[in-house]
N, C-alpha and C positions, 0 to 999 in steps of 0.2 A: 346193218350188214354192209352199207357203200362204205361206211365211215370207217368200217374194220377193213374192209379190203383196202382203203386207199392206207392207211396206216400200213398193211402188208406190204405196199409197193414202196412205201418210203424207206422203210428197214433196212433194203439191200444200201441204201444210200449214207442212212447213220453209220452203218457198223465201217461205212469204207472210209470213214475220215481218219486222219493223222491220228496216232496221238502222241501228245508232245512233254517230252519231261523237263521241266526246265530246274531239275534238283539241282543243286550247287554244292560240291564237294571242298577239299581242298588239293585236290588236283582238278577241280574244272579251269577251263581257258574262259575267262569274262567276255562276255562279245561275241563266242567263236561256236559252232557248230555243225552238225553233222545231220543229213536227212535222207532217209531211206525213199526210193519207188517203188512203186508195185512191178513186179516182175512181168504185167502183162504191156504198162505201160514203156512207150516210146521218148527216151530220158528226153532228148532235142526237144519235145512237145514240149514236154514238162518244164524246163528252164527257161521257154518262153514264156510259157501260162504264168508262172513263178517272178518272174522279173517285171511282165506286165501289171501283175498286181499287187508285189511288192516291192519292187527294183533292187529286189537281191541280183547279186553278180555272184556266182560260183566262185570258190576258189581254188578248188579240185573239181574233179568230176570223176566218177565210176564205173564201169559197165565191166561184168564180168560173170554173164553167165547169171546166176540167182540174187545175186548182189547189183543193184542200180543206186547210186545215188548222187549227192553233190554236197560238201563242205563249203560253209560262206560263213562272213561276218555278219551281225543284226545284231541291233538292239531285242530287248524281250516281247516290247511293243511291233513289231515288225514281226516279230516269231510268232505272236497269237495270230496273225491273218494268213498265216501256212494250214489253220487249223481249217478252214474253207476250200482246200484243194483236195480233194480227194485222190488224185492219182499217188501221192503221197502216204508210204507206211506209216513212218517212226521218225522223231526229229529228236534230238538229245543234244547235250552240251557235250564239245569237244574238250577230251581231258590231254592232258601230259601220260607220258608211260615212261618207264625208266629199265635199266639192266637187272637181270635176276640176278646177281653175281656180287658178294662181296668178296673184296680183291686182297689179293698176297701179295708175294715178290717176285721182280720178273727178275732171270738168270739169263747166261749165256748157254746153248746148247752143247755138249761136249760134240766134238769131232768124229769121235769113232761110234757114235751113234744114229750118223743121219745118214746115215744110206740102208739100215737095215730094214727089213723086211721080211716075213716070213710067213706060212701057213699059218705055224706053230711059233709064238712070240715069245719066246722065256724072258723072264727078269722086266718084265709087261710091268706098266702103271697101274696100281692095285685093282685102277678102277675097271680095266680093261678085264686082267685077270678075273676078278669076281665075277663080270656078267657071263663068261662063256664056263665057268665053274658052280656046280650044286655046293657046295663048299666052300666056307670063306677060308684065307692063308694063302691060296694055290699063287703062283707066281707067271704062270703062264697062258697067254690067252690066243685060244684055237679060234680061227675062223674059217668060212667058206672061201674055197681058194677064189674064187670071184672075185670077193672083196670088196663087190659094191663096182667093178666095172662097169660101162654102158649106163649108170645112176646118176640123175641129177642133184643136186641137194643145194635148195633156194633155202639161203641166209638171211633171215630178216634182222637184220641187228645193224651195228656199228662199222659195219666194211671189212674190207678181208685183206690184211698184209699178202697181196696174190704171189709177190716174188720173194717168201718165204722159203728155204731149202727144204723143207721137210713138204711140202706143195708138191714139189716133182714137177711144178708148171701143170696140176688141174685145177688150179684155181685162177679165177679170172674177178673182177670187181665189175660190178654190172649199174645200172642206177645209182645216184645220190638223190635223195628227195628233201637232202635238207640244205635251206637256205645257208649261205654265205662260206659252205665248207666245200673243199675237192673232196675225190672219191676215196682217199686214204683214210684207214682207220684210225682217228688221233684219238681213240678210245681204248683202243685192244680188246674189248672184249666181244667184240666179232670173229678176232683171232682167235684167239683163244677158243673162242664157241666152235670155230670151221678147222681148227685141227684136231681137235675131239672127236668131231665128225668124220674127215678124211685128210689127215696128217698120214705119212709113213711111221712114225714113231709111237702118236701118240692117240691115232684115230682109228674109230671102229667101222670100218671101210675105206679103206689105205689105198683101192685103185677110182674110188667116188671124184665124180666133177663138181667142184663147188663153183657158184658163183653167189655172191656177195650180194645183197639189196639195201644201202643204205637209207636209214629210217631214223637213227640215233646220231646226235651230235658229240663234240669231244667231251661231254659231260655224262652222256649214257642216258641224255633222257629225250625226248619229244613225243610229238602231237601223237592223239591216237589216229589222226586224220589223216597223217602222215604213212605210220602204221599198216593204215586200209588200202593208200593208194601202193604203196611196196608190194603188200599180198597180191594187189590187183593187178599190177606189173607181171608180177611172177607167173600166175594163174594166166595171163592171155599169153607170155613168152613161153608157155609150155604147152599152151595149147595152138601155139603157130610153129613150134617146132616137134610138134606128133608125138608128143613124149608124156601127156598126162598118166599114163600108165606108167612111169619108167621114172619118176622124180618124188623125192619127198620134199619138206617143206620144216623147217626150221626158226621157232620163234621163242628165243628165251628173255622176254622185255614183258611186261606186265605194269596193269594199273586198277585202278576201282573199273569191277565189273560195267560195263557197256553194251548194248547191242549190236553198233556199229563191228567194233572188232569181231565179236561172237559171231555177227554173219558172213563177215568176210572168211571168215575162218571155213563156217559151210558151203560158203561157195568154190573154195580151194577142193576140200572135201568132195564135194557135187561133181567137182569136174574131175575126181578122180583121182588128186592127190592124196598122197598120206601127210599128216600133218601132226608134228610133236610139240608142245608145246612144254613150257616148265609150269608148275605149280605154284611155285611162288615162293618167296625166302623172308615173310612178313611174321610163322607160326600162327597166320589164321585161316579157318578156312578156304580154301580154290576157291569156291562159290562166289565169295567176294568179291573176287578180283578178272579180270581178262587180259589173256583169252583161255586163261586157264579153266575158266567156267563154259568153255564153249564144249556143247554137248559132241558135236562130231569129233573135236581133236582129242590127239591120242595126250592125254594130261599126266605129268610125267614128277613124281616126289623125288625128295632125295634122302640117302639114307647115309649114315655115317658107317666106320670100320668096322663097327660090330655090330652091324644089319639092323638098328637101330635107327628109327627116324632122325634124322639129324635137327638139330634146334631150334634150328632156323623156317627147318623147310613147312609149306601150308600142310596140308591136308583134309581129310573130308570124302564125301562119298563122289567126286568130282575126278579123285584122283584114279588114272587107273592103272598104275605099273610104278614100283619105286626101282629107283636106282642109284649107285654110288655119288655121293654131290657133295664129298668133303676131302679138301688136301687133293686135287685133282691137276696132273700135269698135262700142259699143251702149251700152245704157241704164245705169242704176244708181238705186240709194235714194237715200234723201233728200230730193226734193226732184221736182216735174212736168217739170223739163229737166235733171236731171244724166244725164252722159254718161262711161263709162269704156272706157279702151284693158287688154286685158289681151290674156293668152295661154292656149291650154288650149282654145277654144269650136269646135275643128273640126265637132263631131257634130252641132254645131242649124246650121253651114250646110248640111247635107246632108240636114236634116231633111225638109224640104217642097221640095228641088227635081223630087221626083216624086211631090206628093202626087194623091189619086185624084180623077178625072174626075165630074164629078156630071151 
């Protein structure tokens, strides 16, 4: 009976170790990862305890509400003695993520197009037209005269062309987390993602404040690590300016499913944001990939012009809303009126069709 009891008391202590996946994909980063805290623990402890016994140095750090943790470099030998720390959830390899979006041609905007505006939007981009229509064809897309007023909508992508004409001046460029670049989109497809969202012309919430979270380089891809600390940015700037009720969350980049992103995802989530994410443009299952696999975000397919899953797009029992995501016009770099058609942007039309009431 001692012998079963003392085995009782140790059990709470097995079940709370790490556990650590050290699989290797080909998007993992060699060298580089990612490690979750226990939501009870005190991270400042933890990085000491962490350093004292294995002289990791952080190279990010975390804190946001459900989410605690710290990105560092190690060998895999240095990574099995994390398994010993118990304040410690989950430890995984840091991957690369990249743009949902394969890309078109960017144009010049016409002139007698960018000031308009209206409840009722005639001669709308098909994509707009379809989602406020039970019927495919219609050409007009009606919306709540609001418009996504008083709405934040945090960008996690590649920056946001902020002095773009069809902006109006509500878009601003907030963070860059990526090494060696300034804060401008030499991607575009942050643009492109944030006038879909709230463009005058080409956005489904035309009075919405965007700001920009730079996470992607001019190539459309980086860390997921990178990723986490964006969301995390976002997630404590919206809860220092009293607005978790009143902001969505925006994230069309994707890579091999992970936990790191999936939780940061629920921690946005937890604190009250909405949070759309794309599905993915691989035609394999969400489930594979993140953060399209994260159970809290709103996980978002694309469909083509004749309500058909488009080609490209994932799918799966992950996904839970489709929307238009082929031949889709909005903004781009370069330039205060370029204008690009691409395919891939289902999830930021879906973004703000039910953003909150204020």
């Amino acid at each position: 009976m001692q012998t079963f009891s003392l085995l009782l008391a140790a059990l709470p202590a097995v079940l709370a170790l790490p556990s650590i996946d050290k699989r290797q994909t080909a998007n993992t980063i060699p060298g580089s990862w990612i490690a979750q805290v226990n939501n009870d623990a005190v991270l400042s402890k933890v990085l000491g305890t962490v350093k004292t016994m294995t002289g990791i140095k952080p190279t990010l750090q975390y804190d946001m509400g459900s989410f605690k943790g710290f990105a560092f470099d190690a060998p895999e030998t240095v990574v099995d003695m994390l398994s010993a720390i118990g304040a410690l959830k989950h430890v995984e390899p840091d991957t690369m993520m990249s743009i949902n979006m394969p890309i078109a041609e960017a144009t010049e905007e016409p002139a007698y197009l960018q000031d308009r505006a209206m409840v009722t939007q005639s001669n709308a981009a098909w994509g707009l037209a379809r989602i406020s229509n039970k019927k495919n064809g219609t050409t007009n897309y009606n919306y709540d005269n609001s418009a996504g007023a008083n709405v934040v909508a945090y960008m996690i992508d590649s920056g946001i062309n902020a002095n773009h004409t069809l902006f109006e001046g509500r878009a601003t460029q907030g963070p860059t987390f990526v090494d060696g670049e300034d804060g401008n989109d030499n991607n575009g497809h942050g643009s492109h993602t944030a006038g879909t969202v709230g463009s005058s012309n080409y956005g489904v919430a035309k009075k919405a404040t965007l700001i920009g979270v730079k996470v992607l380089n001019v190539n459309g891809t980086g860390k997921t690590s990178i990723t986490v600390k964006g969301i995390e940015w976002a997630v404590n700037d919206a809860k220092a300016k009293g607005i978790t009720g009143k902001c969505v969350m925006s994230i069309s980049i994707g890579g091999n499913a992970n936990d790191a992103a999936n939780s940061a995802v629920k921690a946005a989530t937890d604190a009250g944001i909405f949070v759309a994410v794309s599905a993915g443009n691989n035609n394999v299952d969400a489930s594979q990939q993140s953060p399209a696999s994260a159970p809290s975000a709103c996980t978002v397919g694309a469909t083509d012009t004749t309500d058909t899953k488009a080609s490209f797009s994932n799918y799966g029992s992950m996904v839970d809303i489709w929307a238009p995501g082929v031949s889709i016009k909005s903004l781009w770099k370069g330039s205060n009126t370029a204008v690009m058609t691409a395919s891939g942007p289902a999830r930021r039309l879906l973004t703000l069709l039910d953003w909150p009431r204020t």
